[in-house]
N, CA and C atoms as an extended XYZ file, in Angstrom:
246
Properties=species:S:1:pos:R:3:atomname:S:1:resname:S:1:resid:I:1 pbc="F F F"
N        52.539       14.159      135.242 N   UNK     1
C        51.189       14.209      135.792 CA  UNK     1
C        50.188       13.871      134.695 C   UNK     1
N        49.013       13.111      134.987 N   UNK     2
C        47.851       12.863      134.232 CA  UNK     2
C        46.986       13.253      134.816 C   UNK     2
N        45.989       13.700      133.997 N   UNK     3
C        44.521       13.965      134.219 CA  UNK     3
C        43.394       12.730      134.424 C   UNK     3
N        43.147       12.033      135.645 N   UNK     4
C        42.901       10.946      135.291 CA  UNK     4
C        41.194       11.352      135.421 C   UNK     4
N        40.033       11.144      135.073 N   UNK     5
C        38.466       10.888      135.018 CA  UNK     5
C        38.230       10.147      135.003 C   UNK     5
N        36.974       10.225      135.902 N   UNK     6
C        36.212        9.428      136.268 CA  UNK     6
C        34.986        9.166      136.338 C   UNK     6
N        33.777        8.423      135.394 N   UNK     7
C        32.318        8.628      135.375 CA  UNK     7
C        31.136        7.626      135.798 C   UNK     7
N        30.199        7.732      135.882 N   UNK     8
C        29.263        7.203      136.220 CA  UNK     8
C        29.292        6.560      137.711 C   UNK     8
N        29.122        4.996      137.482 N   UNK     9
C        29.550        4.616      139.137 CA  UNK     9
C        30.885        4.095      139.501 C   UNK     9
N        31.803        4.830      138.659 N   UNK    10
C        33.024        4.739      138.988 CA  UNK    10
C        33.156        5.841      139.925 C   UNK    10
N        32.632        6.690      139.340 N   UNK    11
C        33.272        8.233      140.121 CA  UNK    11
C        32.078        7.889      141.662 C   UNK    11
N        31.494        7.619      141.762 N   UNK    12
C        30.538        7.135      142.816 CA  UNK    12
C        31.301        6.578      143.442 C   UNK    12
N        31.657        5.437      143.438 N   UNK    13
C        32.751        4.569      144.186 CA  UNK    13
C        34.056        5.593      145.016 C   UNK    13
N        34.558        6.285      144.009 N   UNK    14
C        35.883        6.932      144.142 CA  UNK    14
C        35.774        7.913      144.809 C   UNK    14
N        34.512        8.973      144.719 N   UNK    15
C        34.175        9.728      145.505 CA  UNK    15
C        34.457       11.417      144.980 C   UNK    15
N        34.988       10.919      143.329 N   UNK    16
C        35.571       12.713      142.495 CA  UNK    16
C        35.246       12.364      140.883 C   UNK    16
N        34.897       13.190      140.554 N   UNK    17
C        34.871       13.188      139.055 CA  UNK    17
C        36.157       13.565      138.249 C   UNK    17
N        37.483       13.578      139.008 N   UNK    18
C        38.739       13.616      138.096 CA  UNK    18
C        39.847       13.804      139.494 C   UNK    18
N        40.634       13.599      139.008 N   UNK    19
C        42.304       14.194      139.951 CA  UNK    19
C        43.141       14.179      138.653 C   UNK    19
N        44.298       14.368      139.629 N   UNK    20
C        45.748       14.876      138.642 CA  UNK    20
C        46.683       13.909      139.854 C   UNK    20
N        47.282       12.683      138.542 N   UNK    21
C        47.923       11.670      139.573 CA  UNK    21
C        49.747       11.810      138.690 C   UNK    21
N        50.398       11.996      139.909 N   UNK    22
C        51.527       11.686      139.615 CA  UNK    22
C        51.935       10.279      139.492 C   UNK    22
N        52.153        9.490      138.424 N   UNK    23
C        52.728        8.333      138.108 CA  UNK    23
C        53.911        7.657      137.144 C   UNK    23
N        54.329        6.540      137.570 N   UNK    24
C        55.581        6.150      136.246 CA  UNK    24
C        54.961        5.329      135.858 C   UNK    24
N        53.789        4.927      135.824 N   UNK    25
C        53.230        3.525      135.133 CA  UNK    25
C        53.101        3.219      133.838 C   UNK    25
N        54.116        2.532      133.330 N   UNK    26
C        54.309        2.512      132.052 CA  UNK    26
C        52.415        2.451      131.248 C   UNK    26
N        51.728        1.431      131.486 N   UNK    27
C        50.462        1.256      130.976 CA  UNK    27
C        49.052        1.167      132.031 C   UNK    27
N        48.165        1.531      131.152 N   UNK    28
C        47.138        1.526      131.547 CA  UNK    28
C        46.643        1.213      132.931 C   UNK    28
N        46.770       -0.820      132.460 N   UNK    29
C        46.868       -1.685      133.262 CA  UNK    29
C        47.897       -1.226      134.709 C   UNK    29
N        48.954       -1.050      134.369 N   UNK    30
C        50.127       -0.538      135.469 CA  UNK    30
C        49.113        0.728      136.488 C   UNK    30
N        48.841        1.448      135.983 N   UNK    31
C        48.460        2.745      136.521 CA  UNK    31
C        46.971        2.008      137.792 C   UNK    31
N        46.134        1.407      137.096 N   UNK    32
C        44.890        1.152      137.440 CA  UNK    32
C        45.444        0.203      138.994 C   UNK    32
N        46.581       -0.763      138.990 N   UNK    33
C        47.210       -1.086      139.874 CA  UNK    33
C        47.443       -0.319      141.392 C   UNK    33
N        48.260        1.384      140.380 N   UNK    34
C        48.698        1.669      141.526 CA  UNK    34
C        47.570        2.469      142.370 C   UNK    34
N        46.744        2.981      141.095 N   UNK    35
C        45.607        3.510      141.928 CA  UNK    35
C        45.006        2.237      143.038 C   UNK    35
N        44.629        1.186      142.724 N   UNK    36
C        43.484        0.117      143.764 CA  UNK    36
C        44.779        0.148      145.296 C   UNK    36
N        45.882        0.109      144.612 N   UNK    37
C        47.098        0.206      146.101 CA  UNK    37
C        46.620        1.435      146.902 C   UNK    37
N        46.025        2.642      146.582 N   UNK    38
C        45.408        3.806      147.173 CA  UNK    38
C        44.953        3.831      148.407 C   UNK    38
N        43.300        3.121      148.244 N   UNK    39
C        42.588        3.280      149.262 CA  UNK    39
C        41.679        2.000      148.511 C   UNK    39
N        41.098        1.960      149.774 N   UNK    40
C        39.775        0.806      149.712 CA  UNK    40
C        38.510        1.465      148.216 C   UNK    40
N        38.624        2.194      148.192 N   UNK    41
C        37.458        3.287      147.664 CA  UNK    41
C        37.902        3.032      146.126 C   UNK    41
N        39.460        3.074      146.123 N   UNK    42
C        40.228        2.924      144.472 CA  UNK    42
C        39.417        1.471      143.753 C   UNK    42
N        39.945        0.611      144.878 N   UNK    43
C        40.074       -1.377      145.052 CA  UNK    43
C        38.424       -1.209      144.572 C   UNK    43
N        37.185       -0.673      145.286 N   UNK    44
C        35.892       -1.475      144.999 CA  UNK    44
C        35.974       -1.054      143.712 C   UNK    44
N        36.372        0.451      143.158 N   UNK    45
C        35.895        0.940      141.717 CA  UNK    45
C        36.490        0.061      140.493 C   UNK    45
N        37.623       -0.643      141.104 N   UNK    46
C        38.796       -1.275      140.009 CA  UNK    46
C        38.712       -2.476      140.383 C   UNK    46
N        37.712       -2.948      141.080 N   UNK    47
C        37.551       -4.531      141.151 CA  UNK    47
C        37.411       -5.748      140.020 C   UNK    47
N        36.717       -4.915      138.737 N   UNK    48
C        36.324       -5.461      138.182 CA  UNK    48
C        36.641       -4.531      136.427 C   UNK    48
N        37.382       -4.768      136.128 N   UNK    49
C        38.034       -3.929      135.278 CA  UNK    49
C        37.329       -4.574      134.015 C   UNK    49
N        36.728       -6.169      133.946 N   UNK    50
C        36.143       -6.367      132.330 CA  UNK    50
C        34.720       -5.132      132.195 C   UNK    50
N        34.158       -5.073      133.538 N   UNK    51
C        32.835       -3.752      133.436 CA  UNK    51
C        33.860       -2.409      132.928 C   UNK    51
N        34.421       -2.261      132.620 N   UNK    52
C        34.690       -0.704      132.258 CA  UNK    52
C        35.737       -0.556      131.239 C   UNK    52
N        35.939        0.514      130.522 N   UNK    53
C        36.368        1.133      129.584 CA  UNK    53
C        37.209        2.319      129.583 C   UNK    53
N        38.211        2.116      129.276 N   UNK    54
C        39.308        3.064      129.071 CA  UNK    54
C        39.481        4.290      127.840 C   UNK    54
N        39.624        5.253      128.355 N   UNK    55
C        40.280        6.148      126.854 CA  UNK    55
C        41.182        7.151      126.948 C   UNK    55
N        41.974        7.528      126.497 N   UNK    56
C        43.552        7.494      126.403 CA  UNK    56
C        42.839        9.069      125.696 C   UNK    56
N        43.392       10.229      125.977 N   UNK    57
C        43.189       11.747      125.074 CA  UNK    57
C        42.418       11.218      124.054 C   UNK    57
N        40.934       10.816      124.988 N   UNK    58
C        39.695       11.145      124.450 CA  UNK    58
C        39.421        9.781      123.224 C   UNK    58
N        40.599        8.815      123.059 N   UNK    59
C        40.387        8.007      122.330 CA  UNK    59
C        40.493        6.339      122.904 C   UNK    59
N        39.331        5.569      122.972 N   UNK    60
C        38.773        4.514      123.328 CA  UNK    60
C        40.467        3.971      123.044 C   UNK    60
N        40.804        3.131      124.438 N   UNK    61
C        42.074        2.140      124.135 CA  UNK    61
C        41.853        1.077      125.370 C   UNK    61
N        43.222        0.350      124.908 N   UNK    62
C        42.984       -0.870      125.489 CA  UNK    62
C        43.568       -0.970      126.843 C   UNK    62
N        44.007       -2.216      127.823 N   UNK    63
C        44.340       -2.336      129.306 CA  UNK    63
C        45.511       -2.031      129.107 C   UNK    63
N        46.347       -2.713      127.952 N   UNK    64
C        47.526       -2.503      128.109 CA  UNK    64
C        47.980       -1.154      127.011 C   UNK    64
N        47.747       -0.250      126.926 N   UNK    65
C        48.095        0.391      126.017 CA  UNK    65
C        49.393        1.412      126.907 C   UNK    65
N        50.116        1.683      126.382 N   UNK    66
C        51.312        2.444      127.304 CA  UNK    66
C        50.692        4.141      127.005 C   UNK    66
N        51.308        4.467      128.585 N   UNK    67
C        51.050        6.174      128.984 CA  UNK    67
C        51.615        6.999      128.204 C   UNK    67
N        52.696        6.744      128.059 N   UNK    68
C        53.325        7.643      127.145 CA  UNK    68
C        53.047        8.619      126.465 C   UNK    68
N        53.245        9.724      127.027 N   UNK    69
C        52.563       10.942      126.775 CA  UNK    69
C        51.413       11.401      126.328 C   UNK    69
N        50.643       10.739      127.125 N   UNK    70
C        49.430       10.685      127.501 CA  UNK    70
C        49.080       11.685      128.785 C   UNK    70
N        47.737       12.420      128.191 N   UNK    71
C        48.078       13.951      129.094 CA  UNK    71
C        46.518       13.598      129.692 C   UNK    71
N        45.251       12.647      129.562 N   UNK    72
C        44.300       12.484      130.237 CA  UNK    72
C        43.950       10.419      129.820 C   UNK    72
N        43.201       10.421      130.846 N   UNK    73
C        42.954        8.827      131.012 CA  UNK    73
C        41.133        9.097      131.731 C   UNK    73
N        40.778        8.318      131.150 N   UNK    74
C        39.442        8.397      131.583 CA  UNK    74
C        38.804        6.315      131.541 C   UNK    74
N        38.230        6.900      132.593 N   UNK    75
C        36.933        5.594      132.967 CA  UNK    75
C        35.967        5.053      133.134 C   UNK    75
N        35.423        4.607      132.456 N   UNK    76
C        33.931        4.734      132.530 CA  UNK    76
C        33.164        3.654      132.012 C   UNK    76
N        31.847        3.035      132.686 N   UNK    77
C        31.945        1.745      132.091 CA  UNK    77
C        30.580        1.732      130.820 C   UNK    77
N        30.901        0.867      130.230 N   UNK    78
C        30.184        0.905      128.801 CA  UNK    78
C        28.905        1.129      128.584 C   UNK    78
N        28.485        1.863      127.450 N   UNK    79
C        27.339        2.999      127.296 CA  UNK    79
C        26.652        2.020      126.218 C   UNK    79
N        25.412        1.886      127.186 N   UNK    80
C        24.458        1.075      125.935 CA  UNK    80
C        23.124        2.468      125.568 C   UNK    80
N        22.914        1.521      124.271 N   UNK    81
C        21.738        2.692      124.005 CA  UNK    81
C        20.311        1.888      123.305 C   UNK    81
N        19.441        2.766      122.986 N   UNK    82
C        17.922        2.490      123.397 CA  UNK    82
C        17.361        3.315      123.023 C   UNK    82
C-alpha cells in the first residue's frame, strides 16, 4: 500500500486530498497509468502529466523513478513564487 497525495487542482479534479492505493506498479509513470484506468475524474487530473510534479517520501523525483519501497507519492503541480 502507498500513501498517494494529492494538491492544488489536482486534488480538485480527483475529488480527495490523499488515499491509500494498493498497487504493483513498478514506477511512477506505471502507477499514474493505473490510477487514469480508475475513473474519468483520475484521466482529467493525469491528462497532462508535463503540468505536474512528483515526490517520492517527500523528495522531488522523476516519471520514471521506481516504487520501491516507497511508503508516500505525492502530486502537485509546480510552485512559482513572487
Amino acid at each position: 500500500m502507498i500513501d498517494v497525495l494529492y494538491f492544488a487542482w489536482v486534488r480538485e479534479r480527483i475529488g480527495l486530498p490523499r488515499e491509500r492505493v494498493e498497487t504493483s506498479a513498478p514506477t511512477v509513470s506505471a502507477l499514474v497509468d493505473e490510477l487514469r484506468a480508475r475513473e474519468a475524474r483520475y484521466e482529467a487530473a493525469f491528462a497532462d502529466t508535463s503540468a505536474l510534479k512528483v515526490a517520492l517520501d517527500q523528495e522531488l523525483a522523476e516519471w520514471d523513478a521506481p516504487l520501491d519501497g516507497v511508503r508516500e507519492v505525492a502530486f502537485f503541480p509546480p510552485m512559482t513564487g513572487g
